[in-house]
N, C-alpha and C positions, 0 to 999 in steps of 0.2 A: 608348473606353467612358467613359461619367459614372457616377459615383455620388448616392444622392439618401441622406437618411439623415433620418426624423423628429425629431431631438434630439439634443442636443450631446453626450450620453452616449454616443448607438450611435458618433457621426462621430468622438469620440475613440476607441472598440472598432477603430474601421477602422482610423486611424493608426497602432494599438498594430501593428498588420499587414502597413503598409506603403501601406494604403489613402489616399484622400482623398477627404472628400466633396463633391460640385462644387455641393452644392446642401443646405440645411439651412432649413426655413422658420425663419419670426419665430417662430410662435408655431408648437409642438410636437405638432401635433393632424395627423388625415389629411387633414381636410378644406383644412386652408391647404397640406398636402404639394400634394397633387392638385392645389390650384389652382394652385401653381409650378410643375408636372408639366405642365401643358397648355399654360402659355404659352409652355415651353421645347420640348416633343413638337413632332416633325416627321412627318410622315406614312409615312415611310419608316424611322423609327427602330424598332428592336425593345428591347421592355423585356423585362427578369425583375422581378417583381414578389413577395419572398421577405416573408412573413409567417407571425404564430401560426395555429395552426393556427382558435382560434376569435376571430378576428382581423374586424372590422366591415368591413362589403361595401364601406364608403364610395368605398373608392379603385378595386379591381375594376371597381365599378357606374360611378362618371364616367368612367373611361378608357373602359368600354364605350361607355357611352352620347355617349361623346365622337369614336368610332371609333376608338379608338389599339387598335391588337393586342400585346398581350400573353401573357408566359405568365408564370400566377403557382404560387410553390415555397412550399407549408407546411411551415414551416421548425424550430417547436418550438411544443409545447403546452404551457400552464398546467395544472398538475395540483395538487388542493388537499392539504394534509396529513392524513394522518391523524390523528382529532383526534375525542372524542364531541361531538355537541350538548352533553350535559350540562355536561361539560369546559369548555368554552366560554361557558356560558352560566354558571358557579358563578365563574369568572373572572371576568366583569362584575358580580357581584353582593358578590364578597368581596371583590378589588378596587379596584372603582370607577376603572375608568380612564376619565382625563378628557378622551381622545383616541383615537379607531380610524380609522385612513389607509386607504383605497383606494388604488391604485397604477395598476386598467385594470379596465375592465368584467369582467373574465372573474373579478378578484379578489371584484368585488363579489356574482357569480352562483355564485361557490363558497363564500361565508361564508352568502348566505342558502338554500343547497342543506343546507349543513352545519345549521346551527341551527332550519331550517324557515321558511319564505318567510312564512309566516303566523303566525311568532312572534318577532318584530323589537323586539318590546315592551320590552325589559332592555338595548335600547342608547339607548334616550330619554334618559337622564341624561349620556348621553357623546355630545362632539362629534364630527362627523363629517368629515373632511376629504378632500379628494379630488386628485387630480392635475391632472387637467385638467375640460373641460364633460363633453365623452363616458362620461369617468368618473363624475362628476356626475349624468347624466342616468340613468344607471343605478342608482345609489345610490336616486336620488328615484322612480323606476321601482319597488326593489325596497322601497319602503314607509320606506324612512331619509331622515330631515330633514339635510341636508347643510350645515355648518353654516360650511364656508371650503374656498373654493378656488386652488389654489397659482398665483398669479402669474407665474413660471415650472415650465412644466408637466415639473417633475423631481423625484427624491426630494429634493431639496436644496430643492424649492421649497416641497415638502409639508411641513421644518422650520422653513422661510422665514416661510409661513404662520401655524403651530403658535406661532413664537416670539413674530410678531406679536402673535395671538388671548392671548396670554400677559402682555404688555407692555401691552394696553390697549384 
């Protein structure tokens, strides 16, 4: 059995378990998993393909469209906190935080569910940082100016960033 693991965070989770990851892309996105996924899949291999529950097709859809068979495990869901719009929105305004991190699409489609998609207006004065593109593309998707993105795609890169944008 190999193991694949998006990022150096999950592949050390494994280790802590006795695991090892036989495969870790460069850069921590699905699209570069996938693409190491296909040039190592052999036609006779079977995958388990364990993801969130509202987890992007990207990898699912190429190994399809790639003929690889798979079976894929939803594995945990993002669930937002409970929390008012109001709450949230008096925070940014009394406040004034000069930073709100994204972490993965589904964070970005539970803050703007939360606050109302078509009232994004009160994080203008705050930058927006993101993990990765995917993350990114959703931020900018959900009406937010995205203002840095983490060079290595981890929370450690999301301060990576932050300390930069900080320094100059």
């Amino acid at each position: 059995m190999k193991l694949c693991a998006i990022g150096m965070v999950t592949s050390g989770e494994l280790s802590k378990i006795g695991l090892q990851a036989d495969y870790v892309p460069e850069e921590f996105t699905g699209g570069c998993l996938l693409a190491g996924l296909l040039k190592e899949v052999k036609p006779c291999d079977r995958i388990l393909l364990v993801s969130a529950e509202m987890a992007s097709r990207e990898i699912p859809d190429g190994l399809g469209a790639a003929g690889v068979e798979f079976e894929e495990v939803k594995l945990y869901r993002t669930l937002p906190v409970s929390c008012s719009r109001e709450g949230v929105i008096n925070l940014f305004e009394q406040k004034k935080p000069d930073f709100v991190t994204f972490t993965s699409p589904s964070t970005v489609d539970g803050f703007a569910s939360m606050v109302g998609a078509d009232n994004l207006d009160f994080v203008s004065e705050t930058k927006v940082i993101c993990i990765g593109p995917v993350t990114a593309k959703a931020a900018e998707g959900a009406g937010l100016h995205v203002a840095g993105v983490a060079g290595v795609h981890t929370v450690c890169g999301v301060v990576d960033k932050i300390l930069q944008m900080l320094e100059g």
